[in-house]
N, C-alpha and C positions, 0 to 999 in steps of 0.2 A: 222484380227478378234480380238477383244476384249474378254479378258475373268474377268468376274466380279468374284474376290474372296471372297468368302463369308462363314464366323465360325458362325457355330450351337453350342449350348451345348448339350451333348446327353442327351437327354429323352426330350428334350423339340420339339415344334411343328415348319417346316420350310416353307417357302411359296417362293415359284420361280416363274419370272413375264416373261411373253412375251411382246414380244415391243408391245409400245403402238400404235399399229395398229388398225382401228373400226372393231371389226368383222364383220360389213357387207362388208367389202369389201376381206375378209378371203375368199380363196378356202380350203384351208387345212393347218390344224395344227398340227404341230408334235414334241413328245416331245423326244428326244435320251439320254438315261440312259447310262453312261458309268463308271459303279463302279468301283473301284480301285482292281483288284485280283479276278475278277466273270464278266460274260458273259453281254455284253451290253441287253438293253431293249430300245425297240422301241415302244411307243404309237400315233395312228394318229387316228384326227378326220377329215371326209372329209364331211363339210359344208353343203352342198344341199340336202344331202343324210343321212344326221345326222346317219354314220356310224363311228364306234368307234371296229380300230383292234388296237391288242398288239402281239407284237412279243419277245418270252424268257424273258416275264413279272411276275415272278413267287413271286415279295417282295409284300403281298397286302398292306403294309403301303403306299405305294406314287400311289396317287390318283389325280382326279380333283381336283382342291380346292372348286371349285361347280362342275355345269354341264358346258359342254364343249361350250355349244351353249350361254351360258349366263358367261362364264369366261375360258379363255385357260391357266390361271394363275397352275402350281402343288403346291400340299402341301405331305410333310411328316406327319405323325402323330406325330410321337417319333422316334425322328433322334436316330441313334447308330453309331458304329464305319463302320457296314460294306454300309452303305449311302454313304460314301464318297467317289468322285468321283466328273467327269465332265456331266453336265445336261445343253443339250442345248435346245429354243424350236424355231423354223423354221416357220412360219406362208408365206403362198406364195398368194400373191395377183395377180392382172389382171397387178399390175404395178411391179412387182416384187417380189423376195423370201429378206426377216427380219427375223437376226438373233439375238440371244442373251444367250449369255453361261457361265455359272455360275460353277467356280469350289469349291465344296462345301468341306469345311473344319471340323471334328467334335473335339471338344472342350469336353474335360473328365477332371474334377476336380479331382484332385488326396485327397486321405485320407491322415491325418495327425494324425502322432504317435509322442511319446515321452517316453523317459525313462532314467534313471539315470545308467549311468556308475560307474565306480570305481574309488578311488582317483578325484574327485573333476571332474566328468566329465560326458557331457550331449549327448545325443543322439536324433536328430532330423527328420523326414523322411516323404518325399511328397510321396504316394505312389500310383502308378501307373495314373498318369496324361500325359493330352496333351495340349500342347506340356508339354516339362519338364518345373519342378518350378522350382523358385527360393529361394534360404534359404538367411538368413541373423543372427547373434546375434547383441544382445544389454545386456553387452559392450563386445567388441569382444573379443575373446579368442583367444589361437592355436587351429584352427579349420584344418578339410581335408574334403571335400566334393568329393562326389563319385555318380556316375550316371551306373544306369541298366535299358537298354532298351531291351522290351517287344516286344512279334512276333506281339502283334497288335500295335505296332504303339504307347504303353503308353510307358513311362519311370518313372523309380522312383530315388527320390534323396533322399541321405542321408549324412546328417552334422553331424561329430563329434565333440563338441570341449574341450576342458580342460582349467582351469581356478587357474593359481599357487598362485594367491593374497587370502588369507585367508577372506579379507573384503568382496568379492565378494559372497555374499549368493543367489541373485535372477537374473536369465538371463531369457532374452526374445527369443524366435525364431521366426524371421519372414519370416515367406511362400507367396512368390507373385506368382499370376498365373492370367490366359484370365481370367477364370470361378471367381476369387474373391481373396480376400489376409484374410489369417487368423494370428492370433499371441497365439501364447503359453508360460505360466509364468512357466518357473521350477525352484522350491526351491534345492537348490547342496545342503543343510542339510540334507534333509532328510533322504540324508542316513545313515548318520551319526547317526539321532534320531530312523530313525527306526531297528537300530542294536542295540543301548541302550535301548530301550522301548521293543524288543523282548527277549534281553538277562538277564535282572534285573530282570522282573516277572517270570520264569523262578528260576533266582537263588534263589528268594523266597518265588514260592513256595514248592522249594527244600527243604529250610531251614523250613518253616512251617510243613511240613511230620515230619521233622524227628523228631522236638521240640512236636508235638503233640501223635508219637512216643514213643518218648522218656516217656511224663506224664503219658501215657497208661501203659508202663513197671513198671513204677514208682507206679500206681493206686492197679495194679496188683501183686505186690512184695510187698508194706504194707497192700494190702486187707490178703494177705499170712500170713504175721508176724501177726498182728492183731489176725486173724482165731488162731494161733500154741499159740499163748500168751495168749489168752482165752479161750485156749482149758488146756494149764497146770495149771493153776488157776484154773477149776474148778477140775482136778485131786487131785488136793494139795486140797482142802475145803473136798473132798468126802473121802482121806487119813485122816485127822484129823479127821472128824467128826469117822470114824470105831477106828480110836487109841484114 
């Protein structure tokens, strides 16, 4: 028996083909769902009689891809992870039973993160893909790459790496996987700029309070002296004028 492997991406639509047999010469067609970690499913159409049973068919995503009498072909709607599994379909004519079995693989683009470590150092991460990515930099560092797999089947990767050449300001991370390859630019500066940019406005406008402070006290202590020194001035004019 032949088994055709075949990668869906999840959310997208999958379509499973029966040998190309002419349905008119079709008795019965059948299709056997055998997911990976859940109870198989059995759908059969019998030809003459254009009946259609299901046996512990409980997923309504995977359906005809038409009607049965005008296509024996299945489709998923929006493949996920729990699709996956072996799907054979059996078509038995007057000259014999054709098979065809498709082990169907689901395909998860993992998220991609990033963030700046300490001392001159990046952090990279495929997070929960299938199969697992792959990381790469540009230009390469002391890197450690680390792999955590998932109950379902995804795994995530994460690249560390550090960078001791002071020239090196911009690294790349490159993420390959089935579902697509991405690249991500991180600046190793910034941490550096964003500790200087958060810490100097800060010191002034520390220094601005107290300077403004400071003129208020200052405003405050000669509006005083002023008030006391033109208050004994008019004492001293009002003593003269009585003497």
């Amino acid at each position: 028996m032949t088994v055709n492997t075949t990668s869906v991406q999840m959310g997208t639509k999958a379509l499973l083909f029966c040998p190309s047999i002419p349905l008119t010469k079709a008795i019965l067609i059948t299709w056997i769902i055998i997911p990976r970690g859940q109870p198989s499913c059995v759908i059969a159409y019998k030809v003459d009689t254009r009946d259609i049973n299901e046996t512990s068919c409980s997923n309504r995503s995977i359906t005809w891809a038409s009607t049965p009498d005008l296509s024996p072909d299945l489709q998923i709607s929006a493949v996920s992870l729990q699709h996956e599994g072996q799907y054979s379909c059996d078509l038995v004519t007057p000259e014999g039973n054709f098979e065809k079995v498709y082990d169907l693989q689901v395909l998860v683009p993992p998220e991609v993160t990033n963030f700046l470590g300490k001392n001159r150092t990046a952090v990279c991460e495929a997070i929960a893909g299938k199969p697992a990515a792959q990381i790469s930099w540009t230009p390469d560092g002391d890197c450690v790459t680390e792999n955590e797999s998932h109950s379902n089947g995804t795994v995530t990767v994460r690249s560390t790496c550090h960078w001791e050449q002071n020239n090196v300001s911009t690294v790349s991370c490159w993420v390959y996987h089935s579902t697509g390859n991405k690249t991500v630019v991180i600046e190793l500066n910034q941490a550096v700029f964003k500790g200087t940019s958060s810490t100097l406005p800060s010191l002034l406008i520390i220094l601005y309070m107290k300077m403004a402070l400071l003129g208020i006290i200052l405003l405050i202590v000669g509006f005083a002296f002023f008030q006391k020194r033109n208050h004994t001035r008019i004492r001293v004019s009002r003593f003269l004028e009585v003497h």
